[in-house]
KOLFI-964830 format. One record per atom (N, C-alpha, C, O): residue number from 1; residue in three letters; atom name; x, y, z. Coordinates in Angstrom, 3 decimals. Layout:
PT, NUM, ALA, CA, X, Y, Z
...
! end
This chain:
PT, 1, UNK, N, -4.213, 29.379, -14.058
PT, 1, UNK, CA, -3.703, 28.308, -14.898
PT, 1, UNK, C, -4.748, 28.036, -15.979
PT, 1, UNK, O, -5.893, 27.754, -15.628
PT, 2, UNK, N, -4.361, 28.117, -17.523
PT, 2, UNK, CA, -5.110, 27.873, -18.661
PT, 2, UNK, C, -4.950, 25.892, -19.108
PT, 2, UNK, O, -3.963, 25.209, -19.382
PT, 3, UNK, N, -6.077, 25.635, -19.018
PT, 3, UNK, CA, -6.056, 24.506, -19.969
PT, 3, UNK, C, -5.582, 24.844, -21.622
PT, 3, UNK, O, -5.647, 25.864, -22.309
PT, 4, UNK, N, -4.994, 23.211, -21.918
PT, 4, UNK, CA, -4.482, 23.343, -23.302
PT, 4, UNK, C, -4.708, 22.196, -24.400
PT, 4, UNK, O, -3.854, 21.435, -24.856
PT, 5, UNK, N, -5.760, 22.247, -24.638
PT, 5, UNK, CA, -6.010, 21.574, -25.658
PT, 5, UNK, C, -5.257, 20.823, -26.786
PT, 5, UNK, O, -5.272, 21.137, -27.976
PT, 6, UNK, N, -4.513, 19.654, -26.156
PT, 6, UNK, CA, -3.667, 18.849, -26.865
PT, 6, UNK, C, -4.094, 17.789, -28.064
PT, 6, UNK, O, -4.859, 16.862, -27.797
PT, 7, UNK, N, -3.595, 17.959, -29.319
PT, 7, UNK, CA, -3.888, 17.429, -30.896
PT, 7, UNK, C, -3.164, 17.014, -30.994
PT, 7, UNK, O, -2.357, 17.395, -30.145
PT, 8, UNK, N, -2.404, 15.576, -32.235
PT, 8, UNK, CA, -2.331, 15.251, -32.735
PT, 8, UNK, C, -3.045, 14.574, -34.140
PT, 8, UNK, O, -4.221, 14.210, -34.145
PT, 9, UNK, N, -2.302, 14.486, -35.122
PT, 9, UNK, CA, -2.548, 13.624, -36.298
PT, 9, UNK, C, -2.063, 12.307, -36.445
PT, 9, UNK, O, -2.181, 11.506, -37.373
PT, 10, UNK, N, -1.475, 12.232, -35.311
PT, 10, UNK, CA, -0.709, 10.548, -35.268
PT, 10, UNK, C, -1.342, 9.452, -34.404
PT, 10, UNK, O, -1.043, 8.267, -34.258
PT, 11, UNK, N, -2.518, 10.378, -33.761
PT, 11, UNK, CA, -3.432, 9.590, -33.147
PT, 11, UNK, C, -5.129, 9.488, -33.472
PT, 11, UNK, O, -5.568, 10.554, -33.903
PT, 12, UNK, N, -5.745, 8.829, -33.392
PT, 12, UNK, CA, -7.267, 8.779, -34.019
PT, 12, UNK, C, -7.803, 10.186, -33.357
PT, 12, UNK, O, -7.868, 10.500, -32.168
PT, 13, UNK, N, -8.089, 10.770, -34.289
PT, 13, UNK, CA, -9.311, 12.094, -34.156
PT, 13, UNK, C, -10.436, 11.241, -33.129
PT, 13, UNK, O, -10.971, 10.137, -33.027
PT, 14, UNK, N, -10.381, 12.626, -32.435
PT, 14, UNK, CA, -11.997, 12.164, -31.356
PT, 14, UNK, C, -13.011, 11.696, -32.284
PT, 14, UNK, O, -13.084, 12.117, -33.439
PT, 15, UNK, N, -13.726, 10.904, -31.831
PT, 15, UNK, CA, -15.005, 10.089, -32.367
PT, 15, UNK, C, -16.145, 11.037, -31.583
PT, 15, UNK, O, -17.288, 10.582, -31.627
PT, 16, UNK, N, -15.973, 12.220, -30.918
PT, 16, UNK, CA, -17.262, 12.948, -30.262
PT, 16, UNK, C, -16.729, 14.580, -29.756
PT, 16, UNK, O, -15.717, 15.132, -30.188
PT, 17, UNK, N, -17.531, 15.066, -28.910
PT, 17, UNK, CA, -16.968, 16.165, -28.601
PT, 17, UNK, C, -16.023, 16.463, -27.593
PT, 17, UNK, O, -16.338, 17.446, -26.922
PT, 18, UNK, N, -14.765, 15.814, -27.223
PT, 18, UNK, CA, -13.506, 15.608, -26.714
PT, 18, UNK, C, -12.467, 15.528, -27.619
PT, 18, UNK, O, -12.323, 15.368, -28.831
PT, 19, UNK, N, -11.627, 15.731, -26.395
PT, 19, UNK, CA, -10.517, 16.336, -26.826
PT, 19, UNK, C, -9.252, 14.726, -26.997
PT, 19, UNK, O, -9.768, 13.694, -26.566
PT, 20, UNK, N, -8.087, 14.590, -27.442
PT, 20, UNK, CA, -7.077, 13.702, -27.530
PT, 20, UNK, C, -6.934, 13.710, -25.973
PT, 20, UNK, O, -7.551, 12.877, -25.309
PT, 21, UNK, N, -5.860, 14.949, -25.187
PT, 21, UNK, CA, -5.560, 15.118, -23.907
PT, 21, UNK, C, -5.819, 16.905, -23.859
PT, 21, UNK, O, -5.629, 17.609, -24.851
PT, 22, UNK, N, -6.126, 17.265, -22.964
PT, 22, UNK, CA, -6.120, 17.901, -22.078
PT, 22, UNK, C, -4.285, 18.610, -20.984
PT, 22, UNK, O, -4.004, 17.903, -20.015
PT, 23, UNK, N, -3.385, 19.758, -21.234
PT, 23, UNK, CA, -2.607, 19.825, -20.801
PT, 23, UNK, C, -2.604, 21.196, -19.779
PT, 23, UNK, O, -2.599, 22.365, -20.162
PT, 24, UNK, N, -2.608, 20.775, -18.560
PT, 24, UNK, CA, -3.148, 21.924, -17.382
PT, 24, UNK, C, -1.586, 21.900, -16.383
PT, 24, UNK, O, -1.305, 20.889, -15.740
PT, 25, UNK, N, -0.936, 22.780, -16.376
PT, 25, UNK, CA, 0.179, 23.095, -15.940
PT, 25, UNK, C, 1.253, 22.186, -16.101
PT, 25, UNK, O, 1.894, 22.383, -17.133
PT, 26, UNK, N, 1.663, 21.200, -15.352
PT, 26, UNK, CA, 2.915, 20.002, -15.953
PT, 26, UNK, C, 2.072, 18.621, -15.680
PT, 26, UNK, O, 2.805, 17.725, -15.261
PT, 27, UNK, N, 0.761, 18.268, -15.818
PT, 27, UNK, CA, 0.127, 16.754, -15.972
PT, 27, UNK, C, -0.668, 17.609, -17.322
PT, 27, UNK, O, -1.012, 18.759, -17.594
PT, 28, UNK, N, -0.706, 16.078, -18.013
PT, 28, UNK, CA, -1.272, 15.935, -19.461
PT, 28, UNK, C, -2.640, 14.862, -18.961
PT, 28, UNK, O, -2.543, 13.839, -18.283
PT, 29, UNK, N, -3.473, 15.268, -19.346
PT, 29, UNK, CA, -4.773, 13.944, -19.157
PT, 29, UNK, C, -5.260, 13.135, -20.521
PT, 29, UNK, O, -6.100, 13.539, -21.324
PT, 30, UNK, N, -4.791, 12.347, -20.557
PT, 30, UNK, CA, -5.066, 11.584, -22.705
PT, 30, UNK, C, -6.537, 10.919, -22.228
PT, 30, UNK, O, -6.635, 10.193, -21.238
PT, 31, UNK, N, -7.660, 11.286, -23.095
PT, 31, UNK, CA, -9.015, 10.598, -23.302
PT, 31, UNK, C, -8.248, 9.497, -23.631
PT, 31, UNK, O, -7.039, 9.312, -23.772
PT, 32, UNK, N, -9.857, 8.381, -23.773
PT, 32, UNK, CA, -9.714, 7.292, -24.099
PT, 32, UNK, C, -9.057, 6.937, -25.460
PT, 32, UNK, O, -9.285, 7.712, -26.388
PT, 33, UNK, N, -8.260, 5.845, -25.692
PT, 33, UNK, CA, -7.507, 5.975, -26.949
PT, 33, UNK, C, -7.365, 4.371, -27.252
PT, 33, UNK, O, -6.775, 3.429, -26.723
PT, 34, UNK, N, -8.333, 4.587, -28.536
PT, 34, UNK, CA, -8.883, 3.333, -29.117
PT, 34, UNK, C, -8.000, 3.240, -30.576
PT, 34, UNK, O, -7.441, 4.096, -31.262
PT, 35, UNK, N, -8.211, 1.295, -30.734
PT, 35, UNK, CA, -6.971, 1.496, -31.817
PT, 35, UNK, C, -7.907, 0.790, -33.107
PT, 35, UNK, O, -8.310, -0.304, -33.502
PT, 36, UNK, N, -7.943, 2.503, -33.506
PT, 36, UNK, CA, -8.393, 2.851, -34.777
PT, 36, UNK, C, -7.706, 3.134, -35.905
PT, 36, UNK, O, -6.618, 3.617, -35.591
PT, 37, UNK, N, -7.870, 3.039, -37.299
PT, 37, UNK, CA, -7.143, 3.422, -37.949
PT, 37, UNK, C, -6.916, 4.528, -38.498
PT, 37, UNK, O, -7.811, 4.894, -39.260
PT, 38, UNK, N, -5.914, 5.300, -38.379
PT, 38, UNK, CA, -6.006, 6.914, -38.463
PT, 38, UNK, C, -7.046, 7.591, -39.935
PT, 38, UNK, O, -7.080, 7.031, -41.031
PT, 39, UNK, N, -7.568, 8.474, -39.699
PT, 39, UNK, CA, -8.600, 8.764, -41.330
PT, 39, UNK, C, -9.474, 8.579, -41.518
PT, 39, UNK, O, -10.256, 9.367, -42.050
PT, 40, UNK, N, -9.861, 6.804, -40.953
PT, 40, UNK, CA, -10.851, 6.003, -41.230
PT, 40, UNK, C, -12.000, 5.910, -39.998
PT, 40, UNK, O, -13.210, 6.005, -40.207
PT, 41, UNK, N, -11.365, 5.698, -38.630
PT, 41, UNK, CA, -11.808, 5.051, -37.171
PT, 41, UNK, C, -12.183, 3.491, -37.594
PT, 41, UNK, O, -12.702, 2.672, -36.836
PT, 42, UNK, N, -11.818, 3.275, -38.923
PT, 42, UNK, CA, -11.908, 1.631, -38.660
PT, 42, UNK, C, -10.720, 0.619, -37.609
PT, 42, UNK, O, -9.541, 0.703, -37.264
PT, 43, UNK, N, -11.701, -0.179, -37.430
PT, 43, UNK, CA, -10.943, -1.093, -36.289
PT, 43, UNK, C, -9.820, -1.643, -36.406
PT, 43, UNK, O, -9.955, -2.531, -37.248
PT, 44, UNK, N, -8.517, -1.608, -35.939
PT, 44, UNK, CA, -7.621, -2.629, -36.681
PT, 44, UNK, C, -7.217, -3.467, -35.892
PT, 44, UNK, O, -7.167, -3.264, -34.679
PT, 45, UNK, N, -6.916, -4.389, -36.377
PT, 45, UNK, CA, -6.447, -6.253, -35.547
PT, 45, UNK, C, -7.420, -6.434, -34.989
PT, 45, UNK, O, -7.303, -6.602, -33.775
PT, 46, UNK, N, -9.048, -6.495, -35.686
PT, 46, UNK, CA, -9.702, -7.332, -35.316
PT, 46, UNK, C, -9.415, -8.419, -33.981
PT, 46, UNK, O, -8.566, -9.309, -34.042
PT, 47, UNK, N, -10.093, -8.223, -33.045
PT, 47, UNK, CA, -10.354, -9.101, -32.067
PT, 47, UNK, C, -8.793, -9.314, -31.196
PT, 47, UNK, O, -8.754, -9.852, -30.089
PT, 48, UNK, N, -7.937, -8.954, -31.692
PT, 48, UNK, CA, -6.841, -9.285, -31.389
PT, 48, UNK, C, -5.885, -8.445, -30.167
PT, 48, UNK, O, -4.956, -7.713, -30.509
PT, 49, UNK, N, -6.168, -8.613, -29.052
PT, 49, UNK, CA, -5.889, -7.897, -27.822
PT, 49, UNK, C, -4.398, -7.594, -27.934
PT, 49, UNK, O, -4.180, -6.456, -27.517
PT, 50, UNK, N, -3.338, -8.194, -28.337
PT, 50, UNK, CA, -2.102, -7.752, -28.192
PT, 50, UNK, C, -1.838, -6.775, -28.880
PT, 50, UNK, O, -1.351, -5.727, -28.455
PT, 51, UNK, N, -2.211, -7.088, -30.309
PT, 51, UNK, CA, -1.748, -5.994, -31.431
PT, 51, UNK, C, -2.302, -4.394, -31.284
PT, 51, UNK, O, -1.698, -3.354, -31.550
PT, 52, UNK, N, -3.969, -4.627, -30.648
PT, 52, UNK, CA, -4.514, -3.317, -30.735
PT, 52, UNK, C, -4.177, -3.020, -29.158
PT, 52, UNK, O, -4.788, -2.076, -28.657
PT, 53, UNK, N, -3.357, -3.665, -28.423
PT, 53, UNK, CA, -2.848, -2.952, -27.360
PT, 53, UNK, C, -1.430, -2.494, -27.757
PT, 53, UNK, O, -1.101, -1.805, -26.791
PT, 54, UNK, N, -0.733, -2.488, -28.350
PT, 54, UNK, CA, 0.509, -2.394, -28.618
PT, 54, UNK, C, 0.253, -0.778, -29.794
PT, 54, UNK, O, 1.130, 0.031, -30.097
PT, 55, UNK, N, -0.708, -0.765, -30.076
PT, 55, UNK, CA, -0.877, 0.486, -31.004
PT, 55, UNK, C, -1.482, 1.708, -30.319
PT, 55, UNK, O, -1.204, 2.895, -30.494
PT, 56, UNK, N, -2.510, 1.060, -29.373
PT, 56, UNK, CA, -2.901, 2.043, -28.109
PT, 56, UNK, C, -2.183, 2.890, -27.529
PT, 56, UNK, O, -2.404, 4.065, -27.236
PT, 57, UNK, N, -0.880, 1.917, -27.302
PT, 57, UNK, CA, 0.312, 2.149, -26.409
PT, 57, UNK, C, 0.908, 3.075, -27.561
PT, 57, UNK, O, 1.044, 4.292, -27.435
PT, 58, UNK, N, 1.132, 2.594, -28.313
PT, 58, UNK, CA, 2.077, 3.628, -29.529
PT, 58, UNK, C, 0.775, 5.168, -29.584
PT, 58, UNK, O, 1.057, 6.286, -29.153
PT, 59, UNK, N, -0.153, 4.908, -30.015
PT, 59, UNK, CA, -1.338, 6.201, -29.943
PT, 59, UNK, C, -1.143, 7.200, -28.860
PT, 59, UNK, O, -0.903, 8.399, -28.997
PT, 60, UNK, N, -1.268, 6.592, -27.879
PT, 60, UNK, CA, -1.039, 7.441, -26.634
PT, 60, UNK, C, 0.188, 7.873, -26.100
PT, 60, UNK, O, 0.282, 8.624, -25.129
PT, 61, UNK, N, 1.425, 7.251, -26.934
PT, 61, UNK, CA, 2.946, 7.617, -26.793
PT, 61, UNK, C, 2.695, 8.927, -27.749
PT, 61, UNK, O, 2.958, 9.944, -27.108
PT, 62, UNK, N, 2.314, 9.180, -28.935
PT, 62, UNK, CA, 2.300, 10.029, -29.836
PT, 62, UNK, C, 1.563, 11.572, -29.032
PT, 62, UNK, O, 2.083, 12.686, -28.985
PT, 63, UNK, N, 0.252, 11.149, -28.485
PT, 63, UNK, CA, -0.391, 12.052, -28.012
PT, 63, UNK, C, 0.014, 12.713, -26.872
PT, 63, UNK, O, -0.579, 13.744, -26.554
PT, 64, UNK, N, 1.269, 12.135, -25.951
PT, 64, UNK, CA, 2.295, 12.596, -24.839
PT, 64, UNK, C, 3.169, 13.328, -25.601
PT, 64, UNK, O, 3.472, 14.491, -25.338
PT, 65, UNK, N, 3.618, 12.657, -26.598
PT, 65, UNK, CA, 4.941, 13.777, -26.906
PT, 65, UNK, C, 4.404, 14.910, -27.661
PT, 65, UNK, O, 5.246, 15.805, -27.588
PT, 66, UNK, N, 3.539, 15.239, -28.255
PT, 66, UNK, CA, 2.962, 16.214, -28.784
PT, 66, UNK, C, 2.527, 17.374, -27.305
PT, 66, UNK, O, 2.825, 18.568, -27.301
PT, 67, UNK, N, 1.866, 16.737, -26.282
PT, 67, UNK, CA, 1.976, 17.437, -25.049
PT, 67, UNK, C, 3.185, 17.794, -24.422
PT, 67, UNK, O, 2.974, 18.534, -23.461
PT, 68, UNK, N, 4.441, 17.525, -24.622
PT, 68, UNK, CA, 5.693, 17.310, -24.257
PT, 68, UNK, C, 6.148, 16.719, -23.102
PT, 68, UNK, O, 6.689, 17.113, -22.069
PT, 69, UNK, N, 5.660, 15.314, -23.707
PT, 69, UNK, CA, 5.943, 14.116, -22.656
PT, 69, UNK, C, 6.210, 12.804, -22.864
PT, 69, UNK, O, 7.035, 12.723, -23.774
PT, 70, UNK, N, 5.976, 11.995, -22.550
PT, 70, UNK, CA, 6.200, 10.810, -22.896
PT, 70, UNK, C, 6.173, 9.500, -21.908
PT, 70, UNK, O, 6.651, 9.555, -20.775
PT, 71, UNK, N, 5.403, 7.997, -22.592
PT, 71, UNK, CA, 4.840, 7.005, -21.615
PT, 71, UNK, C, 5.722, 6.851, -20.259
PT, 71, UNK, O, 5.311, 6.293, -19.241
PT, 72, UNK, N, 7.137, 7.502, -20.435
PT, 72, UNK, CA, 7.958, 7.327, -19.317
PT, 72, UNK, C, 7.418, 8.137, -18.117
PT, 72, UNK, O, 7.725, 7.822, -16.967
PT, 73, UNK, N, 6.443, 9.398, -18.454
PT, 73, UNK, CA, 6.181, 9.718, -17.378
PT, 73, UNK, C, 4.373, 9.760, -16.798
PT, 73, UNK, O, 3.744, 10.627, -16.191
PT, 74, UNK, N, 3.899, 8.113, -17.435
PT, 74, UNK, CA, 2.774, 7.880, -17.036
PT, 74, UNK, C, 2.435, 7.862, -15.465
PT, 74, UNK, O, 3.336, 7.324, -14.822
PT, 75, UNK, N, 1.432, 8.286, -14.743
PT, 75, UNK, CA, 1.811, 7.962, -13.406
PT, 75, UNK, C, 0.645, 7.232, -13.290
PT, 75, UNK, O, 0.778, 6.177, -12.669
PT, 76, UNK, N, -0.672, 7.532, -13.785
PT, 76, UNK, CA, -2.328, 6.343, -14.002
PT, 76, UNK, C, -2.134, 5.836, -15.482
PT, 76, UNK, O, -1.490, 6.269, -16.437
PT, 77, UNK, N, -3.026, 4.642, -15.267
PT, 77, UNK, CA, -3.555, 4.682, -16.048
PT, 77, UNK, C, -4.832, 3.812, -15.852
PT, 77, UNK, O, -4.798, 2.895, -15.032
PT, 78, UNK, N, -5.994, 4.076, -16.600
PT, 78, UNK, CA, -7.109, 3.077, -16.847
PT, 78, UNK, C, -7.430, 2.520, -18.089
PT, 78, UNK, O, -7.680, 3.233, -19.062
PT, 79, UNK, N, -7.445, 1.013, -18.136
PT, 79, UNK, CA, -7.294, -0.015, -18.781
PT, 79, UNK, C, -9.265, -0.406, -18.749
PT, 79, UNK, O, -9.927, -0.475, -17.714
PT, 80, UNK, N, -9.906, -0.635, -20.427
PT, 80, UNK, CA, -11.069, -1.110, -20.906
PT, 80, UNK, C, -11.207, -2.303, -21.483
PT, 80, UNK, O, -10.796, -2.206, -22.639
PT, 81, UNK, N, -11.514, -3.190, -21.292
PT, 81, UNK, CA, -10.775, -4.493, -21.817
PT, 81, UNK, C, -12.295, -4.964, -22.378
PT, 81, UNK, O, -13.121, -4.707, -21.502
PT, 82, UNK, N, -12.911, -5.564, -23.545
PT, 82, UNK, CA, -13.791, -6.297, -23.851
PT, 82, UNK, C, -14.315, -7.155, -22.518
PT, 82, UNK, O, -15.219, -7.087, -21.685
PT, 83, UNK, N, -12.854, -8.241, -22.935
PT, 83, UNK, CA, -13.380, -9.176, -22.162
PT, 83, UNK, C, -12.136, -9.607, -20.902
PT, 83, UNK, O, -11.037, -10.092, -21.175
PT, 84, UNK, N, -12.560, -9.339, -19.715
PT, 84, UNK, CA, -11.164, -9.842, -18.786
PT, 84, UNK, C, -10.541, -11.208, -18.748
PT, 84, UNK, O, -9.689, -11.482, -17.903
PT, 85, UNK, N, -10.976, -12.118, -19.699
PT, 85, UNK, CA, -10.608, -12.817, -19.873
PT, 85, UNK, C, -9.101, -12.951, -20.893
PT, 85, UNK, O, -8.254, -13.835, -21.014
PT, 86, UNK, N, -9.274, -11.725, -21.451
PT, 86, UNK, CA, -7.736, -11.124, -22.162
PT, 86, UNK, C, -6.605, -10.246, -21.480
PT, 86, UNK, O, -5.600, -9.654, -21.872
PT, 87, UNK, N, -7.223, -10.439, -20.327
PT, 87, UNK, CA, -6.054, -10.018, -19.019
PT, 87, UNK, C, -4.502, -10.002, -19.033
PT, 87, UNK, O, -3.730, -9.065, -18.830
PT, 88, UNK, N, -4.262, -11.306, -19.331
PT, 88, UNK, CA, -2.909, -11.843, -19.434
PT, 88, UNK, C, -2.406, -11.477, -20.677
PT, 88, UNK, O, -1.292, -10.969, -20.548
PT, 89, UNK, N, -2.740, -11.526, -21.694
PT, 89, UNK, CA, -2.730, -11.237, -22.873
PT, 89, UNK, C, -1.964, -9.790, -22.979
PT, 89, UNK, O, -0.826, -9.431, -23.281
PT, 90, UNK, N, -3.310, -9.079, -22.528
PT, 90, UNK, CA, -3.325, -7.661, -22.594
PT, 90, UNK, C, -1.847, -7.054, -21.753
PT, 90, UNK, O, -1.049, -6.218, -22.179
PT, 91, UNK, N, -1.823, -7.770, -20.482
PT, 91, UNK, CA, -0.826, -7.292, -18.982
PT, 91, UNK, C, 0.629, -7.681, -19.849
PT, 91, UNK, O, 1.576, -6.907, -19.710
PT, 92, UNK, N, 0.738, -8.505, -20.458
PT, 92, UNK, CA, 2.487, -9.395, -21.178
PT, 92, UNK, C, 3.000, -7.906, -21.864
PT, 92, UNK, O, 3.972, -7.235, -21.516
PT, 93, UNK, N, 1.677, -7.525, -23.331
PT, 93, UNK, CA, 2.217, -6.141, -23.645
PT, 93, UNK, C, 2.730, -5.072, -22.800
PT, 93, UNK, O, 3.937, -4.829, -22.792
PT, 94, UNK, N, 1.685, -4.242, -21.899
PT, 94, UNK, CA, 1.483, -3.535, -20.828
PT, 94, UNK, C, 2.656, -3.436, -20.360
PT, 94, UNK, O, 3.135, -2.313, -20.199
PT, 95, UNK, N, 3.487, -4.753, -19.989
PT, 95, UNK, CA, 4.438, -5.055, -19.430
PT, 95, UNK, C, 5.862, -4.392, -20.001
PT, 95, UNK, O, 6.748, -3.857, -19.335
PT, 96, UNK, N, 5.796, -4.611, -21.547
PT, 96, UNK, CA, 6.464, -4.428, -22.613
PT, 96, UNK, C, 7.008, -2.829, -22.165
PT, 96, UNK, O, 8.048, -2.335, -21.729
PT, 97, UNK, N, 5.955, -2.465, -22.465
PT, 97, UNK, CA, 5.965, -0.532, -22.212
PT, 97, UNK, C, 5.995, -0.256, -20.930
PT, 97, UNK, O, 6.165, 0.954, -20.779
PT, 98, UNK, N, 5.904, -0.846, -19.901
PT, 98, UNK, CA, 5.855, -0.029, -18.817
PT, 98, UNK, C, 6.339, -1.203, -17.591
PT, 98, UNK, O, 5.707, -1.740, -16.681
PT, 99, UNK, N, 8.103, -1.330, -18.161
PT, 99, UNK, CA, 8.881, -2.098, -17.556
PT, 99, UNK, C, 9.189, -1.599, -15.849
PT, 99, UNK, O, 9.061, -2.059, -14.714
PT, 100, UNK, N, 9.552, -0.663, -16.366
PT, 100, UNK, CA, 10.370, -0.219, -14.833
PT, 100, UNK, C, 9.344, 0.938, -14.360
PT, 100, UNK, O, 8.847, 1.719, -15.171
PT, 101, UNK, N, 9.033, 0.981, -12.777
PT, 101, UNK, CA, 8.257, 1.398, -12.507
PT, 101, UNK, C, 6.719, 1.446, -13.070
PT, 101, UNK, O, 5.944, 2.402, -13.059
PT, 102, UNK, N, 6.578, 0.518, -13.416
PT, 102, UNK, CA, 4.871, 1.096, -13.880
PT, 102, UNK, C, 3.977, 1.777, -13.032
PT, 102, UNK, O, 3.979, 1.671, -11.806
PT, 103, UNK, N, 3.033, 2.643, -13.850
PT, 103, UNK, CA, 2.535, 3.606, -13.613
PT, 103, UNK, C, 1.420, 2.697, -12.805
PT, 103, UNK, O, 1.239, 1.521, -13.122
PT, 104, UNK, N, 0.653, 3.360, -11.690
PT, 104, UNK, CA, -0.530, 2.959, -11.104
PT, 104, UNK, C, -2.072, 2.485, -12.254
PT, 104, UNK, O, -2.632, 3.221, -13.066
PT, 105, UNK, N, -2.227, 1.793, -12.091
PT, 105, UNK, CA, -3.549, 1.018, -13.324
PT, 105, UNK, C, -4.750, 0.917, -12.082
PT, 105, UNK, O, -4.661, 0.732, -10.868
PT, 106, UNK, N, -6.038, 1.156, -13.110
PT, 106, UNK, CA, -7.417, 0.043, -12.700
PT, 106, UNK, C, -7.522, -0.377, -14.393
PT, 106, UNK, O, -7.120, 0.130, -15.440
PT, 107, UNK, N, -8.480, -1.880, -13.921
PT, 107, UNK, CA, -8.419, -2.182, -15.567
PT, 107, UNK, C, -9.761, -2.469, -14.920
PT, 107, UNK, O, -9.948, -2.772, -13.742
PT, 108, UNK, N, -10.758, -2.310, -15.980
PT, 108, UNK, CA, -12.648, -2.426, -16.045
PT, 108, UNK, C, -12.806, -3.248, -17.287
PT, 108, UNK, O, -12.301, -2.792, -18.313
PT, 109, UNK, N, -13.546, -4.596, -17.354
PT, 109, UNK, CA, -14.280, -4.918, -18.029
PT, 109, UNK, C, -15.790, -4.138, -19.029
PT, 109, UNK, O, -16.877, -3.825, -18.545
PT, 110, UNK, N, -15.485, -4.045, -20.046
PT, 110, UNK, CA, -16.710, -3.293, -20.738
PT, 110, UNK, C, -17.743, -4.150, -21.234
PT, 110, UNK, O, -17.362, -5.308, -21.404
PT, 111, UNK, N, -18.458, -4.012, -21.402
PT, 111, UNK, CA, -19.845, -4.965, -21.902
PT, 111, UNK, C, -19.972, -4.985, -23.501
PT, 111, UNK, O, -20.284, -5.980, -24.154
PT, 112, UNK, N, -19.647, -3.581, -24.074
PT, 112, UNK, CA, -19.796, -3.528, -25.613
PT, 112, UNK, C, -18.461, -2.360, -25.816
PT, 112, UNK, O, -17.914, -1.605, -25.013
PT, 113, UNK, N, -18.244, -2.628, -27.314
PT, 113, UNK, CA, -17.331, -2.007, -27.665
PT, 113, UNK, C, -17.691, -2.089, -29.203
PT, 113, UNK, O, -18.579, -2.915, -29.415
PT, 114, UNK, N, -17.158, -1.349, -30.483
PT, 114, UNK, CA, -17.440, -1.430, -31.688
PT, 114, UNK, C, -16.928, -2.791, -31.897
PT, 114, UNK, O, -16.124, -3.273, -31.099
PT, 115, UNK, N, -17.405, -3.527, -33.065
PT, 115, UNK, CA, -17.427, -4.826, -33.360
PT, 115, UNK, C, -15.656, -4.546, -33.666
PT, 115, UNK, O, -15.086, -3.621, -34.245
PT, 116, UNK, N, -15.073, -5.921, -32.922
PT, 116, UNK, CA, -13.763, -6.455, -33.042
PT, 116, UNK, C, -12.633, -5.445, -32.612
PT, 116, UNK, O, -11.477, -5.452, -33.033
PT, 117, UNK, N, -13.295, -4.390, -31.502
PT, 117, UNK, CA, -12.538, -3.709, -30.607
PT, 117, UNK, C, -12.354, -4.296, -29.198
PT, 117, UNK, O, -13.273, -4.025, -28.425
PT, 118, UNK, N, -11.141, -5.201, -28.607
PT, 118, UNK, CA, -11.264, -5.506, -27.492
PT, 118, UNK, C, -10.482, -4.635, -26.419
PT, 118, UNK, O, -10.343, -5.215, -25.342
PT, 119, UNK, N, -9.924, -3.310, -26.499
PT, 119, UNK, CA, -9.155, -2.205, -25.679
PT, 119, UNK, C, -9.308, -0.800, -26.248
PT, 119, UNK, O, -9.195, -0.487, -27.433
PT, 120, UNK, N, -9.617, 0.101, -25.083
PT, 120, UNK, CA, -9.145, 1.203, -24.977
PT, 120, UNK, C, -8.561, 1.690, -23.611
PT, 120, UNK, O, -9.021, 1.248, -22.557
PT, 121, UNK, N, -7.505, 2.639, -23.637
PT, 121, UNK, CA, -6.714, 2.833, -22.442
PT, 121, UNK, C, -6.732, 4.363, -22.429
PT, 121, UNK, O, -6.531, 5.054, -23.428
PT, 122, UNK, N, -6.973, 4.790, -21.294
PT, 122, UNK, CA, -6.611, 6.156, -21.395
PT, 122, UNK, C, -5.310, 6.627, -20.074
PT, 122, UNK, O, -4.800, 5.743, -19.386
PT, 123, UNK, N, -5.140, 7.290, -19.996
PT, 123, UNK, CA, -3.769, 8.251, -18.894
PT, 123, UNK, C, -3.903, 9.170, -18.122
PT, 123, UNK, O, -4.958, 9.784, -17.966
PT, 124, UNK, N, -2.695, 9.421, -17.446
PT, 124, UNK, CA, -2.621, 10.752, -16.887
PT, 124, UNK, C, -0.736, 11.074, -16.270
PT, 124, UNK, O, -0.183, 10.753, -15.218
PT, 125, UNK, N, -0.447, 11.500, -16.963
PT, 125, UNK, CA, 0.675, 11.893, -16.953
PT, 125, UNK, C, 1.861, 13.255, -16.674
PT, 125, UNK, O, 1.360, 14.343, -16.961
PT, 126, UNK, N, 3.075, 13.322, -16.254
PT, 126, UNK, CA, 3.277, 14.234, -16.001
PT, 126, UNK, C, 4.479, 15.206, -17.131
PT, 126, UNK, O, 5.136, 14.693, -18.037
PT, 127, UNK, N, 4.489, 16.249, -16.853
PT, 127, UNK, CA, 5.920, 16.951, -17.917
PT, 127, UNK, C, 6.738, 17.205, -16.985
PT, 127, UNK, O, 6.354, 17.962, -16.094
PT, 128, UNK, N, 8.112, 16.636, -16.930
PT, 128, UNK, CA, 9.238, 16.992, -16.000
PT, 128, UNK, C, 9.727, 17.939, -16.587
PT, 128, UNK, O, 10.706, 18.518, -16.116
! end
């Protein structure tokens, strides 16, 4: 079995030497996926946990279907939150996208993040 080096342009270019996801027989693995602005890696929605979770969610929808998949068939995920105090915040969206059945989560508090980044989420998903 060959790994497959999964790209998009609809999602922020790696910030290092990684990859978007990773696609190894029918599971896709998406790196961390921060909501940056495509071109730039500037931050967008400042401080604002819903919005830059709601684009995360859209980022990492983009980077599934390019693997040929999609958030419907998330089965992890791990959740980076600034501050856990944006828990609720963060979980209402979360909720949004991943109504029925949601996929298994850990969510970790981070200590630092680029100024007025409060999420990154990464996956692991399958291709039916």
């Amino acid at each position: 079995m060959r790994k497959e080096v999964i790209s998009t342009d609809k999602a922020p270019a790696p910030g290092g030497k990684y990859s978007q996801a990773i696609k190894l027989g029918n599971m896709v693995y998406v790196a961390g996926t921060c909501p940056f602005e495509l071109g730039t890696g500037k931050v967008l929605h400042p401080d604002d946990v819903v919005e830059q979770t709601r684009l995360v969610l859209n980022y990492m929808g983009e980077i599934l279907r390019a693997a040929g998949t999609s958030l419907d068939h998330v089965v992890k995920v791990t959740s980076f939150l600034r501050n856990l105090d944006d828990f609720k915040a963060y979980d209402r969206v979360y909720a949004e996208t991943f109504a029925h059945e949601p996929p298994a989560r850990s969510t970790v508090e981070i200590g630092k993040f680029p100024a007025g980044m409060t999420v990154e989420i990464e996956c692991v998903a399958y291709i039916p």
